[in-house]
Each structure stands twice: as structure tokens, then as C-alpha cells.
C-alpha positions in Angstrom: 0.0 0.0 0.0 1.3 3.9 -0.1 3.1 5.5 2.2 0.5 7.4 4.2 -1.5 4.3 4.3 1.1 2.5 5.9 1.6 5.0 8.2 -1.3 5.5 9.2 -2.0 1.0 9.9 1.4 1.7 12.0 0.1 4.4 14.2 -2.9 2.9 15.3 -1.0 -0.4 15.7 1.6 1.4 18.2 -1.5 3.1 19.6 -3.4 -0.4 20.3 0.1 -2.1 22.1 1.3 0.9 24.1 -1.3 3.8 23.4 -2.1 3.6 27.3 1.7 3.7 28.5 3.3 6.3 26.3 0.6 8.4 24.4 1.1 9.8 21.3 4.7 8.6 21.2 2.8 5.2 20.5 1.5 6.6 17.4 4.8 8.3 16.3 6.8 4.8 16.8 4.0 3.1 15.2 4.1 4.9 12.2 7.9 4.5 11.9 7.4 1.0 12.1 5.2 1.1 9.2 7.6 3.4 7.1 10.7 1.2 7.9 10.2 -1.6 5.8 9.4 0.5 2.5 13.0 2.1 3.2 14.3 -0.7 1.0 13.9 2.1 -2.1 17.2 4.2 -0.4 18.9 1.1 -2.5 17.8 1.9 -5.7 20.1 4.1 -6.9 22.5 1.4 -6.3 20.3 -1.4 -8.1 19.2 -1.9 -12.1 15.6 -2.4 -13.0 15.7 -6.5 -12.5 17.8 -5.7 -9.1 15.0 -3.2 -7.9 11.9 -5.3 -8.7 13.3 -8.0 -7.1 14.5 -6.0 -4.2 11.4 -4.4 -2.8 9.3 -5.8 -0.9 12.0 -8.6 -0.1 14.2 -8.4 3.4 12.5 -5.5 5.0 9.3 -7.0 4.2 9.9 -10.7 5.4 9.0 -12.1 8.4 12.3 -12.9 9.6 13.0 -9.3 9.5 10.1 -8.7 11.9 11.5 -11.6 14.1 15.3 -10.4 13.9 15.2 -6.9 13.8 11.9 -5.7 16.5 13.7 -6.9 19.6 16.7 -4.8 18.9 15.0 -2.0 18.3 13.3 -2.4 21.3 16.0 -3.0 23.4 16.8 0.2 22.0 13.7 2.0 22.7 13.7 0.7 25.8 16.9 2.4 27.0 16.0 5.8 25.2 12.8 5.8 27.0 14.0 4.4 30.3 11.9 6.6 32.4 8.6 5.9 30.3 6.2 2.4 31.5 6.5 1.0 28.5 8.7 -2.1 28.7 11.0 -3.8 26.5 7.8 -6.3 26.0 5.7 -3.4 25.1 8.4 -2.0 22.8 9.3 -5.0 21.0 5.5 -6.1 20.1 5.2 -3.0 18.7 8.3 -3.2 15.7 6.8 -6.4 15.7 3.5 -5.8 14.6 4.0 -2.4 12.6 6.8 -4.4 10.7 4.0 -7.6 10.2 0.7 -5.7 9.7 2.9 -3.5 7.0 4.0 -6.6 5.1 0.4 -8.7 5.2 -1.1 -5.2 4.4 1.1 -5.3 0.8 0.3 -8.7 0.4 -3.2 -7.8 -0.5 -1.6 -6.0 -3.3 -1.0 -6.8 -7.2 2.7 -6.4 -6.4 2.8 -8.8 -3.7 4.9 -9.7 -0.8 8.6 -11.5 0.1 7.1 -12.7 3.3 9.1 -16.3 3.4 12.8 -14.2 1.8 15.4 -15.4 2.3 13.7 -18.9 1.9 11.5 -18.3 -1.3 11.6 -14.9 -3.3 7.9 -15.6 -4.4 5.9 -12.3 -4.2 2.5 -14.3 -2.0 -0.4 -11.7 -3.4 -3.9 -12.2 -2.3 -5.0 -9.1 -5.5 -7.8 -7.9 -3.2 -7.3 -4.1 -2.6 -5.8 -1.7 -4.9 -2.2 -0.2 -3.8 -4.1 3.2 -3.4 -7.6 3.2 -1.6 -9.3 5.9 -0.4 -12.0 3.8 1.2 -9.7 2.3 3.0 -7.1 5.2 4.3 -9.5 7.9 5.1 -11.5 6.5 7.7 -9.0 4.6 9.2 -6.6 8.4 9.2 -10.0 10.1 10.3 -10.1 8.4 13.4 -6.1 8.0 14.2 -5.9 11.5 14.0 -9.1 11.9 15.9 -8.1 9.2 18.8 -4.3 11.5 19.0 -6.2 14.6 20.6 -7.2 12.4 23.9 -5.1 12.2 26.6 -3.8 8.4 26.9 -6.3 6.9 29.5 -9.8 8.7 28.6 -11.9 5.7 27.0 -12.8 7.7 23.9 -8.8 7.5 22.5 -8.9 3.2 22.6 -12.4 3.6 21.3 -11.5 5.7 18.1 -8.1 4.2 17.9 -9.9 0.5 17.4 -13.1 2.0 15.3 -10.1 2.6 12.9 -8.4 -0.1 12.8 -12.3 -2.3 13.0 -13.4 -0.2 10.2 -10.3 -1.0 7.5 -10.4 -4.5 8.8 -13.9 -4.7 8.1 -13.5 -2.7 3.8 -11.0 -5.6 3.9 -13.4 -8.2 4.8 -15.6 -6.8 2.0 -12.8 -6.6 -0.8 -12.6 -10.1 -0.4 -16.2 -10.9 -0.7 -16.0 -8.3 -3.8 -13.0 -10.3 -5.6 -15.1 -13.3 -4.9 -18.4 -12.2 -6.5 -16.5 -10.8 -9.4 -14.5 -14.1 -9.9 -18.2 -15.8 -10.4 -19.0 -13.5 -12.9 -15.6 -13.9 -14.6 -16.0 -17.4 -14.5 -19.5 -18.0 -15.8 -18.4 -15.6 -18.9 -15.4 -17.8 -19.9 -17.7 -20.8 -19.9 -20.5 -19.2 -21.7 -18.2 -17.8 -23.9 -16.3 -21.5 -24.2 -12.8 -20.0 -22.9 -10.3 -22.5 -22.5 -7.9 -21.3 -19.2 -5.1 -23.0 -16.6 -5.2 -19.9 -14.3 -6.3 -16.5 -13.8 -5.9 -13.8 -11.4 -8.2 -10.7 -10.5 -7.5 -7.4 -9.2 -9.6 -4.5 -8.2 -9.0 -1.6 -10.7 -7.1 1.8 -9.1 -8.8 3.8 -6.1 -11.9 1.1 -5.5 -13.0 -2.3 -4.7 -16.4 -2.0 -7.0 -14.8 -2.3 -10.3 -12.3 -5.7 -11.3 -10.0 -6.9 -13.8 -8.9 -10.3 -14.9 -6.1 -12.1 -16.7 -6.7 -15.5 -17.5 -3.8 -17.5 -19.0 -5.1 -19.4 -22.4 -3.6 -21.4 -24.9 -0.7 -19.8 -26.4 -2.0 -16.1 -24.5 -4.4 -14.5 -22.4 -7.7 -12.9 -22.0 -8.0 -9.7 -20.4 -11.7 -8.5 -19.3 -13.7 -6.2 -16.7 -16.0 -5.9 -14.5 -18.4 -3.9 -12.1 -20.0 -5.2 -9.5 -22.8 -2.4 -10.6 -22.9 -4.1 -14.5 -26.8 -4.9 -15.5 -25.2 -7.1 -17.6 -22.8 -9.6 -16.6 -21.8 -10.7 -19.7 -17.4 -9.9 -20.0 -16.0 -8.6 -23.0 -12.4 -10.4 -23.6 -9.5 -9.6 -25.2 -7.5 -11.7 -26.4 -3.4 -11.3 -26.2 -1.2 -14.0 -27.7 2.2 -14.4 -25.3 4.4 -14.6 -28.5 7.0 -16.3 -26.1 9.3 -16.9 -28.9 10.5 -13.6 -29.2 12.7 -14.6 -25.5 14.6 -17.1 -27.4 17.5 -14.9 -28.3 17.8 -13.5 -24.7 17.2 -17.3 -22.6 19.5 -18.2 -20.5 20.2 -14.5 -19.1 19.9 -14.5 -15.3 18.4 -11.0 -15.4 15.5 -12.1 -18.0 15.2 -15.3 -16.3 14.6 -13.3 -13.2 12.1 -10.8 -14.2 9.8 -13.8 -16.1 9.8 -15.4 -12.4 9.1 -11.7 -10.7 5.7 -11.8 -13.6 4.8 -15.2 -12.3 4.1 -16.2 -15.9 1.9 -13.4 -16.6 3.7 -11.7 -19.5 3.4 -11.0 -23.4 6.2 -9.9 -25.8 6.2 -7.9 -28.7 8.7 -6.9 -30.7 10.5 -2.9 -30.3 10.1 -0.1 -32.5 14.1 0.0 -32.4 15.9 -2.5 -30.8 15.0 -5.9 -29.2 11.7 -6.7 -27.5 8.8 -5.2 -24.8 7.9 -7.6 -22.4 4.4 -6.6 -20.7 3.8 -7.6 -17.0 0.3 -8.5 -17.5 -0.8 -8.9 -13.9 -1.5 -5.0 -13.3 -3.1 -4.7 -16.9 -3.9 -1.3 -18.6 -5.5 0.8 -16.5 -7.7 2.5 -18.9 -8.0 -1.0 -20.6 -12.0 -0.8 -20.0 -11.9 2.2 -22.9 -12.9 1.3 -26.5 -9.6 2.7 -28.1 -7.8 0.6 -24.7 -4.5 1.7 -23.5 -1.3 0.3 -22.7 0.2 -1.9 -20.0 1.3 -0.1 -17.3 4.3 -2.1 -16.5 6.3 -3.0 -19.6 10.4 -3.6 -19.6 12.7 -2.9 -22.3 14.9 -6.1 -23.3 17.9 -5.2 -25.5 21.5 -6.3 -26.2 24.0 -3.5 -26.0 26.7 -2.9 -28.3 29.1 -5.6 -25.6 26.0 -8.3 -26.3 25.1 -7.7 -23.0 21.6 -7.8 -22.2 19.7 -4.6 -20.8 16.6 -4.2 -19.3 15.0 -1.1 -18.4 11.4 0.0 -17.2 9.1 1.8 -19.6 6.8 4.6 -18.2 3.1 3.7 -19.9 0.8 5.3 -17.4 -2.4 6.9 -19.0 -2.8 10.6 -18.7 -5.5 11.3 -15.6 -7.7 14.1 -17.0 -10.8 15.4 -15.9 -12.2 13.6 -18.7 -10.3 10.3 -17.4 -12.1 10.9 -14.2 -15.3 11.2 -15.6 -15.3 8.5 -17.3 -13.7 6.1 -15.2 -16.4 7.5 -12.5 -19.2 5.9 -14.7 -17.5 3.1 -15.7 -17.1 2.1 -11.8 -20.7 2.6 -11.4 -21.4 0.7 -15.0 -22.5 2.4 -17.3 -20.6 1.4 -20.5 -19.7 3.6 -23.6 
């Protein structure tokens, strides 16, 4: 999830283990604890593209992190804060469970989750909540903020500090229930429709839980539709995208290729370049303004080229649609399904 999100999940997590002991320095600690494992991007500048997206979301988001790295700094804590009530304990289950709630949070995500580095890199993604989500921030922030203007015993702080945390449990809950009811739908169109698949994954479009995606692996490509949970008509319209893995051959055996195929989880087309060598598209985000007649591009693609040594590059191509008011509009009704 972003930033603030995450920041926000860690506050009211430090709140809920020490709220009562040390106040709003609960809430700052907590929210440091939610902003430390996404501090894995200060290595990027050291890291190529492969190196990144294999990166992120890897140590810093694994459990052994949590397990290693919370009693240390709460041991540290712990002596900074000598004179406070809060005890190692107390300091400890809170790293712990900002660093934990942080990582399951991201698992819900497209991108998924390291949670089992160093023992499998696998990315474990549930594809239930969108990485951005009003719905789910701005009551949960709402009543953080709300719950930090109490002093630490009065009821009312605990109360709002755990409506918060109730309430984005609870849009969770019904994310779930949402992917699940658009999966039906998904899945009665392919056999109406007599689609042929081994797989598929779903994921809520950006900023909502109402309005889903799917990628369903074929033979010899993939069928891309949507879906609103506000449709009259739950009939999906697919698109069909052949893999053309072929195009690879000339590149197998590269460790960074190899590498970002895994990171895709098999999930990827190529086409050829305009210049040089090929595009491969990650197809498990899709094209965000995919639902449009004229459609759109993928929004993760990755340059593959051999440089002038015969060394293989790879480098990330920017293909995020313009968001206009026009966008807006349109992606507004769209959500609520009505359908050009």
C-alpha cells in the first residue's frame, strides 16, 4: 500500500500495544514501524531495474525481518525511554507488529509480498485491494488523528483508535467478498463464452474495490476482461493477447531475463520494439484504462535489449495513461457501470 497508508496502519498499531503507556509517542513509533520496511527504495540508486523489482518488498518486508530486527530496536527503545512504563515487552510487540501488519497489508496487493525471503523470493499476493484506496485510508486516518487529541487513558482514545483499525479491517473483509463475487461473474463468462484457461488472477481496478480486472492464461496467450459489481449485464467482454514467447529465445539463458519472467509469475506478453530488441508486458496489473474502446497500454512494460558488448539490458518503460478530468469522468461511470 502507499506511504501514508502504511503510516497510518502503524500508528494505530503502536497506539493499540502501548497507546495507554506512552501516548502519542505510541503513534509516532508506530508509524515508523510502518515506514521502515518501505525504506528498502534508499537502495535503488545502487540497483538496475531487475535488481529493484526484485528487491522491494523482499528483506525488509519478510518475516524474519520482523523476528530479527523488532527486539533490537526495542531493546533500544527501551533504553531511550528508560523513564517511560513501556517495557521492553511493550516495545518489542510494537516493531513487531508495525513491521508484520505492514507486510500482510502489501500482500493484498497486485505487487505482492517476500514474506518467506530469504527462503523463497515468491511475491504471495492475495490481489484484493488496490495499492491506493481511499475507502480504506481515510476513515482509518480520520479516526487516528481523531483518537491523538485524547489524553492516553480517557476511553474515547482506545475507542476511536480501534473503530479505525475495525473499520479497514472490516473494507477488507468486504474486498474479499467483492474479488469473490467478481470471480463468479468472470468465470461464468469464460464458460459461456467456451474459454479454455489454466489460471487466472483478478485485481480491483485503481482507487476502489467495485470495479475488477482479470487475466486469465489461455492457450498460447491471455484474456483480459472487466467488471463492475454495478454491471446490469454480466456478460465480460475479452481480449485476447497471444504471449508470443518466442520472441525470448535470443535472450534465454540471461539470469536478469530469467529473473524478471519469475518476478511476472508467468503473466507476460512480448512484442517486438520499435528500435531495438523486445517489450515484455507484466500483464498482472493490466492497462489501467484497458475498459476504454480505443484501450490503452500496459502499465508495467520492460525494455529487453543487447547492447553494443552483447550484453543484455533491461530497463522499465513509463506507460501510465494521462488522468484528466475527462479520465475521471469516465472512469467515474465506468465504476458505477455504465458502459460507452
Amino acid at each position: 500500500m502507499d506511504s501514508l497508508t502504511q503510516i497510518v496502519l502503524g500508528a494505530a498499531v503502536g497506539e493499540a500495544v502501548a497507546g495507554r503507556k506512552l501516548g502519542n509517542r505510541a503513534m509516532l513509533w508506530g508509524a515508523i514501524a510502518g515506514t521502515i520496511p518501505d525504506l528498502d527504495i534508499l537502495a535503488n540508486p545502487w540497483l538496475d531495474t531487475v535488481e529493484q523489482l526484485s528487491f522491494h518488498r523482499s528483506i525488509t518486508h519478510s518475516l524474519l525481518f520482523a523476528v530479527v530486527v523488532s527486539p533490537i530496536l526495542g531493546w533500544l527503545l527501551r533504553r531511550f525511554y528508560r523513564h517511560q512504563q513501556a517495557t521492553f515487552r511493550d516495545w518489542t510487540w510494537l516493531f513487531f507488529l508495525g513491521f508484520t501488519t505492514h507486510a500482510l497489508l502489501d500482500s493484498c496487493t497486485t505487487w505482492g509480498t517476500q514474506l518467506l525471503w530469504p527462503f523463497s523470493n515468491y511475491g504471495i499476493a492475495f490481489y484484493n485491494i488496490f495499492v491506493i484506496d481511499p475507502l480504506y485510508t481515510i476513515p482509518f486516518m480520520t479516526c487516528v488523528i481523531a483518537a491523538a487529541f485524547y489524553a492516553r487513558n480517557n476511553p474515547k482514545r482506545a475507542y476511536l483508535n480501534y473503530a479505525g483499525l475495525g473499520i479497514s479491517s472490516a473494507y477488507l473483509l468486504f474486498s474479499f467478498i467483492a474479488k469473490a463475487s467478481a470471480n463468479e461473474t468472470f468465470e461464468e463468462s469464460f464458460q459461456r463464452q467456451q474459454i479454455s484457461y489454466s489460471d487466472y488472477i483478478s485485481k480491483p481496478t485503481p482507487l476502489n474495490t467495485i470495479f475488477w480486472s482479470v487475466t486469465a492464461k489461455g492457450e498460447g496467450g491471455f484474456y483480459n476482461g472487466f467488471y463492475s459489481l454495478l454491471d446490469e449485464d454480466d456478460t465480460v467482454a475479452f481480449e485476447y493477447v497471444p504471449q508470443q514467447a518466442a520472441l525470448l529465445q535470443p535472450y534465454m539463458g540471461n539470469p536478469k531475463l530469467e529473473r524478471l519472467l519469475e518476478i511476472t509469475k508467468g503473466y507476460f506478453a512480448v512484442i517486438p520494439a520499435e528500435e531495438n530488441g523486445i517489450l515484455i508486458q507484466d500483464l498482472r496489473f493490466g492497462k489501467f484504462d484497458g475498459w476504454r474502446e480505443e484501450g490503452g497500454q500496459y502499465v508495467f512494460v520492460y525494455h529487453v535489449w543487447q547492447n553494443e558488448q552483447g550484453e543484455t539490458e533491461v530497463e522499465e518503460i513509463n506507460n501510465r495513461p494521462e488522468i484528466d478530468e475527462n479520465y475521471l469522468q469516465e472512469y467515474w461511470q465506468r465504476i458505477r457501470g455504465i458502459k460507452e
